[in-house]
NUGUDO-360464 format. One record per atom (N, C-alpha, C): residue in three letters; residue number from 1; atom name; x, y, z. Coordinates in steps of 0.001 Angstrom, whole numbers. Atoms other than C-alpha are relative to their C-alpha. Last residue first. Example, Ala and Ser with C-alpha at 12.3 -4.5 7.8 and 13.67 -1.06 7.14 Angstrom:
// NUGUDO-360464
rest; nr; atom; px; py; pz
SER; 2; N; -820; -1190; -60
SER; 2; CA; 13670; -1060; 7140
SER; 2; C; -770; 1090; 730
ALA; 1; N; 890; -1190; 0
ALA; 1; CA; 12300; -4500; 7800
ALA; 1; C; 900; 1200; 0
END
This chain:
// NUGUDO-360464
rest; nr; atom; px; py; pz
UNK; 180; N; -483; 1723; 173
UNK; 180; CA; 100706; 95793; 111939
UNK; 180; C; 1166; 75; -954
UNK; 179; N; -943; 100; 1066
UNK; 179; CA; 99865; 99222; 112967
UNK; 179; C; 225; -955; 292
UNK; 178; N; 306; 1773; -152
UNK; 178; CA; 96100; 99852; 114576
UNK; 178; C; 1178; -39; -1175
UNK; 177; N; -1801; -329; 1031
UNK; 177; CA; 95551; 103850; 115496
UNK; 177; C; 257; -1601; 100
UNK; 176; N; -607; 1013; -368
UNK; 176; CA; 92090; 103632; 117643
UNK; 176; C; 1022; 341; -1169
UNK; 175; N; -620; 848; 1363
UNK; 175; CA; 90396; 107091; 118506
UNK; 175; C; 741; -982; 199
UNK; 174; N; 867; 765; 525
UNK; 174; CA; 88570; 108168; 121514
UNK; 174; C; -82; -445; -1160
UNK; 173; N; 495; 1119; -1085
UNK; 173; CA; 91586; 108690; 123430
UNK; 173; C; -902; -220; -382
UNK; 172; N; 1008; 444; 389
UNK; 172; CA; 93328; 110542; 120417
UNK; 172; C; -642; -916; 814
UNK; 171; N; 524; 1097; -98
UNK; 171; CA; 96224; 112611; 121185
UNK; 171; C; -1245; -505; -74
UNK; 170; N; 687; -865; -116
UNK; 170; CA; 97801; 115089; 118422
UNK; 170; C; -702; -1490; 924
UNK; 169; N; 623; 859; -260
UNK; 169; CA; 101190; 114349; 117351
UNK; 169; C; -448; 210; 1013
UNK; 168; N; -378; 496; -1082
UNK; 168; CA; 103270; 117064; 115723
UNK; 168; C; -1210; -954; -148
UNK; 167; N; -214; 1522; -499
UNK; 167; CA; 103114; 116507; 112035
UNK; 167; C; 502; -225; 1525
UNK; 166; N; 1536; 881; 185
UNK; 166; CA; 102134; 120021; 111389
UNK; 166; C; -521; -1363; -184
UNK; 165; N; 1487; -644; 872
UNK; 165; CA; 104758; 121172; 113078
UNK; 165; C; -1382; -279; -85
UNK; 164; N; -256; -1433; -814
UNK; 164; CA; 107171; 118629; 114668
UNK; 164; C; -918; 728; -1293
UNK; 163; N; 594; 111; -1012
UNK; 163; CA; 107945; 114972; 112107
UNK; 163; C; 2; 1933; 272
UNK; 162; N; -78; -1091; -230
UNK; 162; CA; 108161; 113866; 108579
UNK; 162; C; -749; 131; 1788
UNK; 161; N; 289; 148; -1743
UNK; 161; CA; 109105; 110416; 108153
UNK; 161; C; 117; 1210; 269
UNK; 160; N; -725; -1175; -575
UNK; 160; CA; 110280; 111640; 104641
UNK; 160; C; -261; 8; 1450
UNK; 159; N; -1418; 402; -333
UNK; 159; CA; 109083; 108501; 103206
UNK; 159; C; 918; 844; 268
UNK; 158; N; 105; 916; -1130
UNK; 158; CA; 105284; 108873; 103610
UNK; 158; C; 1353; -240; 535
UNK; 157; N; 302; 1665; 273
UNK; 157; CA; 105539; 111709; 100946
UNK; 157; C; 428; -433; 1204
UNK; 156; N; -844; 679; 268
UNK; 156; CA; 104952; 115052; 102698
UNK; 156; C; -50; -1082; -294
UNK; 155; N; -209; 1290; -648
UNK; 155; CA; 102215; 117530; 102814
UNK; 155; C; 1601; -311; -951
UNK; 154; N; 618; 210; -1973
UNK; 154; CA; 102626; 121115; 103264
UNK; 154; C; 169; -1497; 283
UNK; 153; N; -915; -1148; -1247
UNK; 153; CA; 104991; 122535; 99945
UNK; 153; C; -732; -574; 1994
UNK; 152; N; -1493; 176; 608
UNK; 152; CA; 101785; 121016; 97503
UNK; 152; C; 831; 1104; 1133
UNK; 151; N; -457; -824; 1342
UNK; 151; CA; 98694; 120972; 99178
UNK; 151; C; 1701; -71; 332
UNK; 150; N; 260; -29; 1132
UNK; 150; CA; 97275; 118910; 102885
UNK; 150; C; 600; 1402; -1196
UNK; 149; N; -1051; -1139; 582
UNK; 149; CA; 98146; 118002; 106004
UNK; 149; C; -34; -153; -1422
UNK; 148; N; -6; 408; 1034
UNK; 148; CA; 95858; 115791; 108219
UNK; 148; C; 394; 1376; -1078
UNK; 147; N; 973; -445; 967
UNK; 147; CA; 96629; 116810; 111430
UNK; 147; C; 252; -850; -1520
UNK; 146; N; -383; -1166; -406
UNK; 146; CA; 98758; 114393; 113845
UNK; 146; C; -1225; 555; -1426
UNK; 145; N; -286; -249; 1600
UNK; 145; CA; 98104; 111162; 114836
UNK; 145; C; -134; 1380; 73
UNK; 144; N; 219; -1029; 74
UNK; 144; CA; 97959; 109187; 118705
UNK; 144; C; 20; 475; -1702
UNK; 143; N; -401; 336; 1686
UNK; 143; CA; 96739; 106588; 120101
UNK; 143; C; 272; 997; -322
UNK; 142; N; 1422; 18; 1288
UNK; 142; CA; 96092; 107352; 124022
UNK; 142; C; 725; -136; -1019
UNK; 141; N; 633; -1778; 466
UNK; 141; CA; 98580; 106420; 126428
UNK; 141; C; -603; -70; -1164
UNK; 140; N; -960; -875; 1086
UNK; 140; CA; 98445; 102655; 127772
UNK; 140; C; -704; 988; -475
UNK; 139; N; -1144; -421; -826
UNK; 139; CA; 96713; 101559; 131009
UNK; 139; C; 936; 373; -748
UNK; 138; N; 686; -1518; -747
UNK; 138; CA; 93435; 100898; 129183
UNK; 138; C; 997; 844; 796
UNK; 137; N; 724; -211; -1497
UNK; 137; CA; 95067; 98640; 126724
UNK; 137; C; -470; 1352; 756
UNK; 136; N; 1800; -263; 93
UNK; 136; CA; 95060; 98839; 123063
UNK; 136; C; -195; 170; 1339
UNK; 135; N; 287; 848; -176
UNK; 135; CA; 98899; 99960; 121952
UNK; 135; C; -1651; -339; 895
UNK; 134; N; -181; 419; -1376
UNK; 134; CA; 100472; 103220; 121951
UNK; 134; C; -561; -1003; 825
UNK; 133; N; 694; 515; -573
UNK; 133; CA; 99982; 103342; 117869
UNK; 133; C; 448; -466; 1349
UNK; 132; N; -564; 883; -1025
UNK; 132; CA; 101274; 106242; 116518
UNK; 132; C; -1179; -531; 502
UNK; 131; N; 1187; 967; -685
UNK; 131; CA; 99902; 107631; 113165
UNK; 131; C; 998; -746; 975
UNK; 130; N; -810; 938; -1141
UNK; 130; CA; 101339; 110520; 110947
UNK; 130; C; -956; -225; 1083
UNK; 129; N; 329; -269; -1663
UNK; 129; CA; 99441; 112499; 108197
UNK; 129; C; 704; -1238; 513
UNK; 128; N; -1043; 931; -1475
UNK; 128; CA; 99859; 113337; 104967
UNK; 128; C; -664; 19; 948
UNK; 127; N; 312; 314; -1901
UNK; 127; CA; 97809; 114706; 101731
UNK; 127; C; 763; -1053; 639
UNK; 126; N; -700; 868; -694
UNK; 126; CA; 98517; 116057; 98063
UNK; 126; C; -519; -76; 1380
UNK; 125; N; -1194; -581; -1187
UNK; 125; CA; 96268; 118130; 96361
UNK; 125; C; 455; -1578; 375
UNK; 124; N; -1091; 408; 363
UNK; 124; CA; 93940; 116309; 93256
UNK; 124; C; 1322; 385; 476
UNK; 123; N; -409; 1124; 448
UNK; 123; CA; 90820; 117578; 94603
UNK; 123; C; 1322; 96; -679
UNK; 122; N; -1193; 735; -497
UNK; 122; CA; 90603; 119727; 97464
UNK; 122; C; 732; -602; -1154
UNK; 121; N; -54; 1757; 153
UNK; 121; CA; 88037; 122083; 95752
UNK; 121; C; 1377; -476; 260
UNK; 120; N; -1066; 619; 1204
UNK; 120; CA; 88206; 125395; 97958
UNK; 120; C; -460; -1164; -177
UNK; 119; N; -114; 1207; -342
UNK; 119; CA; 84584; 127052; 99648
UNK; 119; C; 1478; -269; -1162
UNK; 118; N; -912; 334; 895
UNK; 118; CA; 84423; 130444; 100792
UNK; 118; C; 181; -1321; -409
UNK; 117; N; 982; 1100; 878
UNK; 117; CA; 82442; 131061; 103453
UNK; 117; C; 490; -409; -1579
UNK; 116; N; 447; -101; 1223
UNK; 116; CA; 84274; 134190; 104305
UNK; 116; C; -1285; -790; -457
UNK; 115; N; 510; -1674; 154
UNK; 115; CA; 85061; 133730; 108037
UNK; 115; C; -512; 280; -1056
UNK; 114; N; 1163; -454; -804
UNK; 114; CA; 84521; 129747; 108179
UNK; 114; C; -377; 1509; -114
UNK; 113; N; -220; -1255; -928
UNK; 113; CA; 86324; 129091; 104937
UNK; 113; C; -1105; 117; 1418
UNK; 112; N; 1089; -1469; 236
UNK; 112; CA; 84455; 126080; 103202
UNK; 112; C; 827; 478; 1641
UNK; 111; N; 78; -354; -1299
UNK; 111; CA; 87040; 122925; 102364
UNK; 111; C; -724; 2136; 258
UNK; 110; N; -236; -1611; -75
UNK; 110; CA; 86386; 120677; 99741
UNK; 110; C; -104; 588; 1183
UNK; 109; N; -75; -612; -1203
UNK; 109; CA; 86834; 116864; 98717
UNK; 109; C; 219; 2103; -247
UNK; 108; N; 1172; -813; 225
UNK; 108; CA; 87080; 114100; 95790
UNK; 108; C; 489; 985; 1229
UNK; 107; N; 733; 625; 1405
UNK; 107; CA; 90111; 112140; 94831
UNK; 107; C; -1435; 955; -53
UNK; 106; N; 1077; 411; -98
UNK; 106; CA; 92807; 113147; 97247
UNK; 106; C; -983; 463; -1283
UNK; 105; N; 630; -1320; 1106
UNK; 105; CA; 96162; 112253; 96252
UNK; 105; C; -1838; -197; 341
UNK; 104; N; 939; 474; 1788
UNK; 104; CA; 98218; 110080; 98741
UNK; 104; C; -538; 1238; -279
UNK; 103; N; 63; -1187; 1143
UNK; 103; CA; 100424; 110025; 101695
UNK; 103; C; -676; -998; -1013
UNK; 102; N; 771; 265; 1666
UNK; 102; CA; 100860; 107927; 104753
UNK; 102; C; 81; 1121; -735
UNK; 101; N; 299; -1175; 807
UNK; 101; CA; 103098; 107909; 107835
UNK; 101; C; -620; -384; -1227
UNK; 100; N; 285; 537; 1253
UNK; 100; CA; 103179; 104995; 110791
UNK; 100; C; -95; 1797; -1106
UNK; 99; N; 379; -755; 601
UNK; 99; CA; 104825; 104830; 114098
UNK; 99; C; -410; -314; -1614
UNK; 98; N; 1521; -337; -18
UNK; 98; CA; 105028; 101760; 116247
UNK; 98; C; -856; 1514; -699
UNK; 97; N; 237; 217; -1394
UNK; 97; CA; 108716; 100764; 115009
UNK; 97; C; -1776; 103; 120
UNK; 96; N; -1752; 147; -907
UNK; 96; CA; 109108; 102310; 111583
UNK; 96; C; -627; -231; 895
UNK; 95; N; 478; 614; -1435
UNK; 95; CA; 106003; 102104; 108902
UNK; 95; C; 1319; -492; 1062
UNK; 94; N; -1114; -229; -1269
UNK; 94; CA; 105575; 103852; 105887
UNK; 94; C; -49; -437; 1121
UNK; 93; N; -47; 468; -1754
UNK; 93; CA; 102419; 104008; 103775
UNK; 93; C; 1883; -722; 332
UNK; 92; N; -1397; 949; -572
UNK; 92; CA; 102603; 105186; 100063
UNK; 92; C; -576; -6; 1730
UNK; 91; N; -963; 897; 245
UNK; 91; CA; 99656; 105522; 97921
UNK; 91; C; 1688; -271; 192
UNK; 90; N; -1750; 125; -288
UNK; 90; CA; 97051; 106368; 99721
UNK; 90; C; 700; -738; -816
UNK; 89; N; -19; 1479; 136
UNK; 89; CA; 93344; 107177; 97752
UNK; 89; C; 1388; 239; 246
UNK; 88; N; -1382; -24; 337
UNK; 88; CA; 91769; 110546; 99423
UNK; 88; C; 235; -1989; -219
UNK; 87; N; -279; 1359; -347
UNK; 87; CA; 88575; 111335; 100494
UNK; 87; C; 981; 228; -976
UNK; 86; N; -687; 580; 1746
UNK; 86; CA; 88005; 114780; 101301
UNK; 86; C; -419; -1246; 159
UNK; 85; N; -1058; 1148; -64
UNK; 85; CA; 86205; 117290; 103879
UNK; 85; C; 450; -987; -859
UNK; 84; N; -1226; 17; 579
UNK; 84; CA; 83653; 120129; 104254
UNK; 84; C; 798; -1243; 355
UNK; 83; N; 365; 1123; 1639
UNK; 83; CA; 79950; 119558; 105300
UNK; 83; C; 1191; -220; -529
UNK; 82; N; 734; -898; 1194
UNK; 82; CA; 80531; 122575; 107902
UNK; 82; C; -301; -700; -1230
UNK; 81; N; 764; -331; -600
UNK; 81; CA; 83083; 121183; 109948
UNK; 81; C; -832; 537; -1031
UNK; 80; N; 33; -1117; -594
UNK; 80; CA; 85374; 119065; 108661
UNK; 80; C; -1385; 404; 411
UNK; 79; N; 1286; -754; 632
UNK; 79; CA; 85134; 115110; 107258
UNK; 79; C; 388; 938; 1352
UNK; 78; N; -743; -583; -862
UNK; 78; CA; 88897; 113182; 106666
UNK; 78; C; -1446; 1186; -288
UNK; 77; N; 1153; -735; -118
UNK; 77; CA; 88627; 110104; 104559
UNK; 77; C; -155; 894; 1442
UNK; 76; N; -176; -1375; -983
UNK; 76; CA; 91482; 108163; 103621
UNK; 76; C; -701; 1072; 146
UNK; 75; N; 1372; -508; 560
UNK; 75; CA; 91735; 104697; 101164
UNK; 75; C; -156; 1179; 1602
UNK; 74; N; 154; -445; -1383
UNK; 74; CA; 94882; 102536; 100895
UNK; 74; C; -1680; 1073; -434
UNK; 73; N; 1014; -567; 602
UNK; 73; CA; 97093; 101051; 98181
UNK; 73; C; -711; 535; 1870
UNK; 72; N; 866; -348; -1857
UNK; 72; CA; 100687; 99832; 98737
UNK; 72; C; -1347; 442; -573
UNK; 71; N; 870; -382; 386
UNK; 71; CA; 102962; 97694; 96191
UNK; 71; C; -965; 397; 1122
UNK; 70; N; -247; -1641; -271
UNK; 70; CA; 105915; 96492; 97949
UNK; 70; C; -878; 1126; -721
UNK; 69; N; -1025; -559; 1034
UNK; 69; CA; 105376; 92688; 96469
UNK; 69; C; 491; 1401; 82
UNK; 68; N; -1025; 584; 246
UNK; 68; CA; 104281; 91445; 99860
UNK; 68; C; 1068; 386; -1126
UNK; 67; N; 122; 1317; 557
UNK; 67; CA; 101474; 94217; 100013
UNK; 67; C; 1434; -650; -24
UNK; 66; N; -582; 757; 529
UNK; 66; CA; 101151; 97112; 102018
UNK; 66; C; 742; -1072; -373
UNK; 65; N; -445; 1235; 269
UNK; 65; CA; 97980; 98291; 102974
UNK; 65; C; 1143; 40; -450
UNK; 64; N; -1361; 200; 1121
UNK; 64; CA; 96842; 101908; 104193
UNK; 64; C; 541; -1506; 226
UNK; 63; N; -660; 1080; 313
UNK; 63; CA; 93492; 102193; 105861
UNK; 63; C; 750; 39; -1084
UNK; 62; N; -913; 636; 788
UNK; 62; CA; 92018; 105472; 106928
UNK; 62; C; 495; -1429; 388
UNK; 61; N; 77; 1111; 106
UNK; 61; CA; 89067; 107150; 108836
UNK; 61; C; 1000; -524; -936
UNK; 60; N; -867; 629; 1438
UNK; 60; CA; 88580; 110770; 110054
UNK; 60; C; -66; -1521; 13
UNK; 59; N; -1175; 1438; -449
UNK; 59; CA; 86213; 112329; 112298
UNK; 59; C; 396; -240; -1625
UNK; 58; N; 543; 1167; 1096
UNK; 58; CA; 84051; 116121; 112457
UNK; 58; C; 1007; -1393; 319
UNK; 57; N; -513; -713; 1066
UNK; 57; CA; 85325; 119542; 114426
UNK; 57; C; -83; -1190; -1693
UNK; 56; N; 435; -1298; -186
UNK; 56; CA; 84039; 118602; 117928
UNK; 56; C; 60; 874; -1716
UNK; 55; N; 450; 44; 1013
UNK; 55; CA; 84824; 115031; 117510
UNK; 55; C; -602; 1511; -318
UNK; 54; N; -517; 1007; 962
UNK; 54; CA; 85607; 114510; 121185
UNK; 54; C; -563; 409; -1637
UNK; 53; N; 769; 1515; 431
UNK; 53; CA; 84113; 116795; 123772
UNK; 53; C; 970; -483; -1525
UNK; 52; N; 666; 760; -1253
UNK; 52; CA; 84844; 119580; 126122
UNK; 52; C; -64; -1512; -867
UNK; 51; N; 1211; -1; -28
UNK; 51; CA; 87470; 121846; 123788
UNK; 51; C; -804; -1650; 714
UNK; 50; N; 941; -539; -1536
UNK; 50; CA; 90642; 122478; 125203
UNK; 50; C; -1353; -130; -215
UNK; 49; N; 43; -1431; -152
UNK; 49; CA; 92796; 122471; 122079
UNK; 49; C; -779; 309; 1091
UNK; 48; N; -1694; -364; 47
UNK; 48; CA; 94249; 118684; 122510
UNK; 48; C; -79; 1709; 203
UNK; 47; N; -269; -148; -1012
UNK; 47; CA; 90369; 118118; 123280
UNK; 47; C; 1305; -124; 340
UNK; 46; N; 597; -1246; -765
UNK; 46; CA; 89212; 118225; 119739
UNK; 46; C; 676; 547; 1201
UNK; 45; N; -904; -104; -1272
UNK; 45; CA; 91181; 115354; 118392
UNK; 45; C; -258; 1453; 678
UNK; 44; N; -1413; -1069; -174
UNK; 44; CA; 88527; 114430; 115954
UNK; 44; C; 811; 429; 1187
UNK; 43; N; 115; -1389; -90
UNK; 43; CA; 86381; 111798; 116183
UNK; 43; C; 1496; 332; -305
UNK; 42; N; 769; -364; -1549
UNK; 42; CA; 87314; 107783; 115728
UNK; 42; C; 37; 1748; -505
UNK; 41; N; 1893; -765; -76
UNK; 41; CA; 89326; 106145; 112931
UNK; 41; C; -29; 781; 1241
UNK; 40; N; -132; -832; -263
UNK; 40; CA; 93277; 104325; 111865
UNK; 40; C; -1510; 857; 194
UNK; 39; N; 1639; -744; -389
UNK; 39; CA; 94130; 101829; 110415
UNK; 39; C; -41; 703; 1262
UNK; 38; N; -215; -788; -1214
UNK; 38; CA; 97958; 100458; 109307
UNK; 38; C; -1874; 239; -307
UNK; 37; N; 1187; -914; 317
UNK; 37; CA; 98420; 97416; 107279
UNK; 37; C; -124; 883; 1105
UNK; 36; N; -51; -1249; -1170
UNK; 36; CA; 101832; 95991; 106775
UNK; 36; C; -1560; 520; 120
UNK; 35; N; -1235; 320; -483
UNK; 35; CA; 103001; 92371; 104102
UNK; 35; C; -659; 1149; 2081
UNK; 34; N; -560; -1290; -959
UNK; 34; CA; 99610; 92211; 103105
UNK; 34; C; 1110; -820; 865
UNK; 33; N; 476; 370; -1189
UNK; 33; CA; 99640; 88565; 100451
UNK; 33; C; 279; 1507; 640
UNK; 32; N; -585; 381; -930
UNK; 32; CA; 100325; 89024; 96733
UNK; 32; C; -792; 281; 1508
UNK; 31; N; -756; 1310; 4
UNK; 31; CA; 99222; 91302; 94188
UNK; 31; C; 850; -439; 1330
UNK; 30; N; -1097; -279; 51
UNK; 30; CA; 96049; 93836; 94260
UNK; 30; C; 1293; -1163; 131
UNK; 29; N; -199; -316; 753
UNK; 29; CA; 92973; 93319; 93276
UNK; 29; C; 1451; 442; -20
UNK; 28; N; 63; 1393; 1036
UNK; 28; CA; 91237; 91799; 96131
UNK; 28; C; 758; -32; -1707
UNK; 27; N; -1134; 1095; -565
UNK; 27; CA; 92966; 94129; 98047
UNK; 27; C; -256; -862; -711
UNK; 26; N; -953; -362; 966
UNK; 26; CA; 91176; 96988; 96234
UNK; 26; C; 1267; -947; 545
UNK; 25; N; -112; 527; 1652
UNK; 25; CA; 87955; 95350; 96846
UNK; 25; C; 1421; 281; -265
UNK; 24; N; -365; 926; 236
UNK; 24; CA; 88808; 95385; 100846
UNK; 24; C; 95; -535; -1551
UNK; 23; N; -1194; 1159; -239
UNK; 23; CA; 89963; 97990; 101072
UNK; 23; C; 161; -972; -373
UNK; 22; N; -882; -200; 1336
UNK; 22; CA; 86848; 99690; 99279
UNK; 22; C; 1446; -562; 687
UNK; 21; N; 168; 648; 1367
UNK; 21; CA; 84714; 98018; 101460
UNK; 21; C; 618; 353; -699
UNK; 20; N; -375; 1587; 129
UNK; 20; CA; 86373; 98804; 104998
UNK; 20; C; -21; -712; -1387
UNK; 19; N; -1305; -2; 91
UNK; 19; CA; 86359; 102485; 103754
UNK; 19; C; 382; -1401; 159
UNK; 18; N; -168; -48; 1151
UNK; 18; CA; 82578; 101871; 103674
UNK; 18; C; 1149; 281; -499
UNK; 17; N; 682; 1135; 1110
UNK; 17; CA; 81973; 100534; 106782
UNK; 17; C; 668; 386; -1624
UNK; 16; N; -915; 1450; 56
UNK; 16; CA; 84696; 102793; 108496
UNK; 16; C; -529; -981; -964
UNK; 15; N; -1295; -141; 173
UNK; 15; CA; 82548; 105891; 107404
UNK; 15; C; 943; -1132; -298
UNK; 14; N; 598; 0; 1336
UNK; 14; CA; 78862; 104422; 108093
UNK; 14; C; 1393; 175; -593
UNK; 13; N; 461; 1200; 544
UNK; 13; CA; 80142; 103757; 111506
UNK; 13; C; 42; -128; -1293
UNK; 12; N; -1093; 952; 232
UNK; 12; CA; 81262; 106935; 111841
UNK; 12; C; 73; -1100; -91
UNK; 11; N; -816; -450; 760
UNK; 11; CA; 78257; 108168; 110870
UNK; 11; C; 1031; 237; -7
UNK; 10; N; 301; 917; 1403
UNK; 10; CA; 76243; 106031; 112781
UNK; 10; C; 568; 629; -922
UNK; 9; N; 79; 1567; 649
UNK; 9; CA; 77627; 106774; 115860
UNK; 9; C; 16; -270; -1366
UNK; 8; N; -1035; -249; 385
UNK; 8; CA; 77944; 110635; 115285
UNK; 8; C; 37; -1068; 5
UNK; 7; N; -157; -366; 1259
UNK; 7; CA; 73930; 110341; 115085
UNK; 7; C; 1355; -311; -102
UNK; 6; N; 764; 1200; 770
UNK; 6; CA; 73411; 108234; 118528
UNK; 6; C; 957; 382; -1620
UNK; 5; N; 1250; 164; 153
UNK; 5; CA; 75626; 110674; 120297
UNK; 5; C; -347; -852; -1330
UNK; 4; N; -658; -751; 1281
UNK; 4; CA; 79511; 110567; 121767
UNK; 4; C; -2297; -612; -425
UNK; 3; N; 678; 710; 740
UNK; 3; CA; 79258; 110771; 125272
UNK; 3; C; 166; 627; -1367
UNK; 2; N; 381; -674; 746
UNK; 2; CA; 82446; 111447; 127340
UNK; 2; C; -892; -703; -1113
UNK; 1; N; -165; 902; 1127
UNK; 1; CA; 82909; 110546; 130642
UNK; 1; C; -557; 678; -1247
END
């Protein structure tokens, strides 16, 4: 079984908490009733490459809304190894059958080379990623989503249902994927 430790607790915890709060202000601010909301958390998908444990490489956290009037907002936070990683504000979400795609512009974030050490600023790149939800029980296949795909030419808006590559789909048994 796989333990996930006190610390990564609370800092995915701390994560969702505070992605929960800016949802929810920016719902309070936005028009009309949620028509779609997708979410989306837990470690990283470590153990698609063979490694022993869950979160091996940091966790992500998103919520994309959209609203009755077709207006979408959303909020997307995606932490690497080494202190590196973004936050990002969505603004399109997509949603066919039990699959889901987002895109937005991220707002803060950087990513430090491991060979070099090198660090890029993320900010104002584009970012994607695709989200199946295989539903909650214990007898259904894990949730799944694919990397988080980032700069101009890599990611795709939400409405190119982009799939294969760097939108294959990556599984997540200690992640939850939640499309309404």
């Amino acid at each position: 079984m796989f333990r996930i430790t006190r610390k990564r607790l609370v800092v995915i915890s701390s994560t969702l908490t505070i992605v929960l709060a800016l949802v929810l202000a920016t719902a309070a601010s936005a028009g009309g009733p949620v028509a779609h909301r997708v979410s989306a958390g837990g470690p990283d998908a470590c153990i698609a490459f063979g490694f022993p444990h869950p979160g091996c490489d940091g966790n992500f956290s998103l919520v994309g809304i959209v609203y009755a009037d077709g207006s979408m907002s959303g909020q997307y936070t995606d932490r690497f190894a080494r202190g590196s990683g973004f936050h990002a504000v969505i603004d399109c979400v997509s949603i066919v059958g039990n699959e889901a795609w987002v895109s937005g512009v991220i707002t803060s974030g950087s990513f430090t080379d491991p060979d070099t050490g090198e660090k890029f600023d993320l900010t104002g790149l584009p970012v994607s990623t695709r989200l199946r939800d295989n539903g909650t029980s214990a007898n259904d296949p894990a949730d799944q989503f694919s990397f988080s795909v980032i700069g101009e030419g890599f990611a795709a808006p939400c409405t190119e249902h982009a799939t294969g590559g760097l939108f294959d789909l990556l599984d997540a048994p200690q992640g939850q994927v939640v499309i309404k």
